[in-house]
C-alpha positions as CSV (number, residue, x, y, z in Angstrom):
1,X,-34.9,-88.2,-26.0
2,X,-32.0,-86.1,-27.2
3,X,-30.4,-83.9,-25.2
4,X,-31.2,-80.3,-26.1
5,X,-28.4,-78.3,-27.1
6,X,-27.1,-75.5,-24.8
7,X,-27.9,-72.1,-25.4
8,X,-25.2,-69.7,-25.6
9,X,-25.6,-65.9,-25.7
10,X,-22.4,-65.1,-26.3
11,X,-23.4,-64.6,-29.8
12,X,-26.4,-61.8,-29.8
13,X,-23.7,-59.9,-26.7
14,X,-20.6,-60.3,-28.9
15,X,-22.8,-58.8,-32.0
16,X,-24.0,-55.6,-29.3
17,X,-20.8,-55.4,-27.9
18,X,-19.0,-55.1,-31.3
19,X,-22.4,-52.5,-32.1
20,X,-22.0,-50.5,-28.8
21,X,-18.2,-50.1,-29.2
22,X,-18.5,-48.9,-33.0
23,X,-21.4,-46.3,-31.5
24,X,-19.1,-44.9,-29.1
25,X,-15.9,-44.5,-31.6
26,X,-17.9,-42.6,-33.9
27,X,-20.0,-40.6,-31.2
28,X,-18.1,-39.0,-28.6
29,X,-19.7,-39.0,-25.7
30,X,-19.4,-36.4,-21.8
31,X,-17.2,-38.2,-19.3
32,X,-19.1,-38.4,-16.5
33,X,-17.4,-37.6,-13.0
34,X,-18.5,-38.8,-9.7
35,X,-16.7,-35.9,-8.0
36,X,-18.4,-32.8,-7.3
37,X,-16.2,-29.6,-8.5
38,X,-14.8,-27.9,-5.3
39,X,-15.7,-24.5,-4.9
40,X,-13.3,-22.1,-4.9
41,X,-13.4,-18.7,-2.9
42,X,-12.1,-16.0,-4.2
43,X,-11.5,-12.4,-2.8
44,X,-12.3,-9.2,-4.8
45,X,-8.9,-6.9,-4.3
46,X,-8.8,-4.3,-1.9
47,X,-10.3,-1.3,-2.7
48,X,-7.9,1.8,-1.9
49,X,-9.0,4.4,0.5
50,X,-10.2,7.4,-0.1
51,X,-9.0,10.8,2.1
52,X,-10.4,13.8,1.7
53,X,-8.9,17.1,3.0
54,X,-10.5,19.1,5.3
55,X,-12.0,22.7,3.9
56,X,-8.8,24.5,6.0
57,X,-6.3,22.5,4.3
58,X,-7.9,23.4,1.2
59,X,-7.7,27.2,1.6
60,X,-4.4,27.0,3.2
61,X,-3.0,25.5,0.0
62,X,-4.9,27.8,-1.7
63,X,-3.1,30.5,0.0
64,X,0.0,29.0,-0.6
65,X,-0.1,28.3,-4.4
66,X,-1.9,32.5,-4.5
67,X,0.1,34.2,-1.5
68,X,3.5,35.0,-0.7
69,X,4.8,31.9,0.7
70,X,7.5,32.7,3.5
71,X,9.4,29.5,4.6
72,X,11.7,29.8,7.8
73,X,14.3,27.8,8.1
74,X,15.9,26.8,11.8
75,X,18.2,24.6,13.2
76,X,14.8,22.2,14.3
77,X,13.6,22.0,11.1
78,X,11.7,24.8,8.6
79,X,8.7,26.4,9.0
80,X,6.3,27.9,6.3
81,X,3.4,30.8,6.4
82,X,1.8,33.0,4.2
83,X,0.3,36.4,5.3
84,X,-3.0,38.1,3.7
85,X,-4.3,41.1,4.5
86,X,-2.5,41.2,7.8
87,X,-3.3,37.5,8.6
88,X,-1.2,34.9,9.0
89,X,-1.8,30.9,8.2
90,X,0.7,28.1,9.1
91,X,1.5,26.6,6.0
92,X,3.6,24.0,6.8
93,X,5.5,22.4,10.1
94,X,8.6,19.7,9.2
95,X,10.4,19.1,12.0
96,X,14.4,17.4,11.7
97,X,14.6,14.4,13.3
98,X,14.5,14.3,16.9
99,X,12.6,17.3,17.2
100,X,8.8,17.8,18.1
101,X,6.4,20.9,16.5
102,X,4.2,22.6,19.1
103,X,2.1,25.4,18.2
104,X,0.9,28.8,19.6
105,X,-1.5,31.2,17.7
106,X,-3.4,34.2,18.7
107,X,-4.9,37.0,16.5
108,X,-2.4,38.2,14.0
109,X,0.3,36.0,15.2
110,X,1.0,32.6,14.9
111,X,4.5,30.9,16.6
112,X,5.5,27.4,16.0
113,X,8.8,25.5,18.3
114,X,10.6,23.1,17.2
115,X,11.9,21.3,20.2
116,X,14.5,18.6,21.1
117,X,15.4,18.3,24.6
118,X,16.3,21.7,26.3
119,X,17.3,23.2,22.7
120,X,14.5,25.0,20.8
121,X,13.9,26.5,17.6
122,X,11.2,29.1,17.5
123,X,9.0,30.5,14.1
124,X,7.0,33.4,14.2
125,X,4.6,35.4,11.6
126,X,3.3,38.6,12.9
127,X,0.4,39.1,10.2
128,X,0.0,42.7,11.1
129,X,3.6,43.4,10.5
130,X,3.7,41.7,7.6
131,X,6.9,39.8,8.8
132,X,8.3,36.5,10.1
133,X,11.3,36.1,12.9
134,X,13.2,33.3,14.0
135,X,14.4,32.9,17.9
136,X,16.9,29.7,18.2
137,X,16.8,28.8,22.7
């Protein structure tokens, strides 16, 4: 008997290799990852707050921008008002530094100090005098 001949598959692979590899250079093909997108976490910006003013502030600045706006000046800082109709409405309070407001008010009078230490500044409106005053203590 004769021996049989070996049988060799290089050939058919070489011929699907050489057809697979001419496949993929004129198809592109997705590169496939193994891994998995991370997920990133993101944060929407900060949304700015909102203030309101209160009803009184409104009117007061109402007053102001309308009224006769009387501004007292001290050595604690200055001090404004306005007066309508024999009433009087604190405007405004800035203190210089150092100093601390405290207010007093009463029907038809308002007075605001100004105080650092033993030294005070003192602003008054008297609404029905249509008037303000100043006391430095």
């Amino acid at each position: 008997m004769a021996p049989k001949p070996a049988q060799t598959t290089a050939g058919p692979k070489a011929t699907q290799t050489a057809a697979a590899a001419k496949a993929t250079q004129s198809t592109p093909r997705p590169t496939q990852t193994t891994a998995s997108p991370k997920a990133t976490q993101t944060s929407a910006a900060p949304k700015p707050t909102q203030t309101t003013a209160s009803p009184k502030a409104t009117q007061t600045t109402q007053a102001a921008t309308s009224q006769n706006v009387r501004v007292v000046r001290v050595k604690g800082g200055t001090v404004s008002f306005t007066i309508q109709n024999g009433v009087c409405r604190l405007v405004s309070a800035a203190p210089n530094a150092g100093y601390q407001t405290k207010i007093a008010q009463n029907d038809g009078w308002i007075r605001v100090d100004l105080v650092q230490g033993d030294h005070g500044s003192a602003a008054f409106c008297i609404g029905h005098e249509n008037r303000t005053d100043s006391w430095e203590y």
